[in-house]
C-alpha positions as a LaTeX table, in Angstrom:
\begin{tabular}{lrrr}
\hline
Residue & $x$ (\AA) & $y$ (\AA) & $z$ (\AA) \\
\hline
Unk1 & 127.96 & 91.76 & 107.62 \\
Unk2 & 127.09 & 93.05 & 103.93 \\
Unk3 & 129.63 & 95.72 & 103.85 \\
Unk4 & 131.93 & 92.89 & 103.76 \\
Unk5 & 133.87 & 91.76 & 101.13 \\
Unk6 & 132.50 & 88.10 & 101.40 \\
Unk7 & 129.22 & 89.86 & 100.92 \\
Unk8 & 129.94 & 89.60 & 97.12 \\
Unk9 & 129.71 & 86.14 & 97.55 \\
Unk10 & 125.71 & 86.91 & 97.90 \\
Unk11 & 125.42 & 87.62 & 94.33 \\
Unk12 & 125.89 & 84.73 & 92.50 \\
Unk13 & 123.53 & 82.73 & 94.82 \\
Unk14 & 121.07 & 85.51 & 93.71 \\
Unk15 & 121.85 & 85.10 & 90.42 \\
Unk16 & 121.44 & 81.55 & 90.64 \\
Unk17 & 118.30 & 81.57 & 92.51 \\
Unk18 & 116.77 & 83.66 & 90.01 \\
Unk19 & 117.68 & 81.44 & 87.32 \\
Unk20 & 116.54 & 78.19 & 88.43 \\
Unk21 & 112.80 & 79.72 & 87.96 \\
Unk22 & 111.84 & 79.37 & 84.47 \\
Unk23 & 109.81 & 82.28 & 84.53 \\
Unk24 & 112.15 & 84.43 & 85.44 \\
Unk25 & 114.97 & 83.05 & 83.60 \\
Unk26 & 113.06 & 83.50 & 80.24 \\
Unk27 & 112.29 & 87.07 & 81.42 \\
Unk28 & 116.00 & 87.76 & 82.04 \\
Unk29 & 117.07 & 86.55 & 78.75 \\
Unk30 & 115.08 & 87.88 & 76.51 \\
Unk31 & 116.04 & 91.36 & 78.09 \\
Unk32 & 119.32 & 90.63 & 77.99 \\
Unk33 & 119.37 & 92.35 & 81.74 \\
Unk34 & 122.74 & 90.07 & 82.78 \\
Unk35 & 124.62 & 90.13 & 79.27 \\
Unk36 & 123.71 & 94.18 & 79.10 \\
Unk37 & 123.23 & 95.18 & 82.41 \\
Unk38 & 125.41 & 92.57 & 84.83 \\
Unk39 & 126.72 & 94.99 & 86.64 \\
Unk40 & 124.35 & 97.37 & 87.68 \\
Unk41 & 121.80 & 94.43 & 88.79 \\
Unk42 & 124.73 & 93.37 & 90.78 \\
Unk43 & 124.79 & 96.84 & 92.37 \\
Unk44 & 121.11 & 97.13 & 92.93 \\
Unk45 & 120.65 & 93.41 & 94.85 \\
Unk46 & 123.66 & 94.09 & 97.28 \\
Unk47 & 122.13 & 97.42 & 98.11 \\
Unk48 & 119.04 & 96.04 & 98.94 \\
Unk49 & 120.27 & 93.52 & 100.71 \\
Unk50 & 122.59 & 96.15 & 102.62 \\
Unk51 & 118.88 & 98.63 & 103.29 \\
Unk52 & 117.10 & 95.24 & 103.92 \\
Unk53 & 119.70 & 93.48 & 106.58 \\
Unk54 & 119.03 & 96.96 & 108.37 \\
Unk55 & 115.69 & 97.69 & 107.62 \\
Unk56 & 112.76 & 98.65 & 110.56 \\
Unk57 & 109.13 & 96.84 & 109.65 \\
Unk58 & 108.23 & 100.62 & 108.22 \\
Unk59 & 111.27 & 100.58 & 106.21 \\
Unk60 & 111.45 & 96.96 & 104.81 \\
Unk61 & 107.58 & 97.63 & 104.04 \\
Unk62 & 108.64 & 100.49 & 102.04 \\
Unk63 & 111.58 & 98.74 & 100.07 \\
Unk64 & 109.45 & 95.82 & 99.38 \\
Unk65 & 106.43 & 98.06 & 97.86 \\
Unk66 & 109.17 & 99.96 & 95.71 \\
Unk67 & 110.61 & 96.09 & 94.59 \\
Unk68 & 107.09 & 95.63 & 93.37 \\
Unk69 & 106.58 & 98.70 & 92.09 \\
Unk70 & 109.60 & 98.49 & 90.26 \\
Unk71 & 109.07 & 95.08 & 88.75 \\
Unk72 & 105.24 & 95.62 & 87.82 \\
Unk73 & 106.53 & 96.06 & 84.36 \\
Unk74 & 108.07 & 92.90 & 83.75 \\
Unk75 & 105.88 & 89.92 & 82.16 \\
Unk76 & 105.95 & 86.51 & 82.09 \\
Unk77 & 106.06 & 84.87 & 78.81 \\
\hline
\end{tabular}
């Protein structure tokens, strides 16, 4: 189902969804990571949710350590 192309349609919920928390919303612009960088967060949430959709409990355990892992950096205001 992700590989299709109303997958894309995924993305702006995301967007959307990540948004509407004012946490993250501050976060995202004051690093500028959808004016700069639009394009490769689209890339990197539909390929998670393509390894996710497919994921075993090892696997999906994995991806959502490496989410965290990734994120650690970012602080709330």
């Amino acid at each position: 189902m992700l590989d299709e192309p109303s997958s894309c349609l995924l993305w702006p919920r995301a967007a959307l969804m990540q948004l509407a928390h004012p946490a993250i919303a501050h976060t995202e612009v004051e690093s500028g990571a959808y004016a700069n960088r639009g394009t490769e967060r689209w890339r990197a949430t539909m390929e998670y949710l393509r390894l996710v959709a497919g994921a075993d409990d090892e696997t999906l355990r994995f991806l959502v350590r490496e989410v965290n892992r990734i994120h650690a950096s970012v602080r709330r205001p």
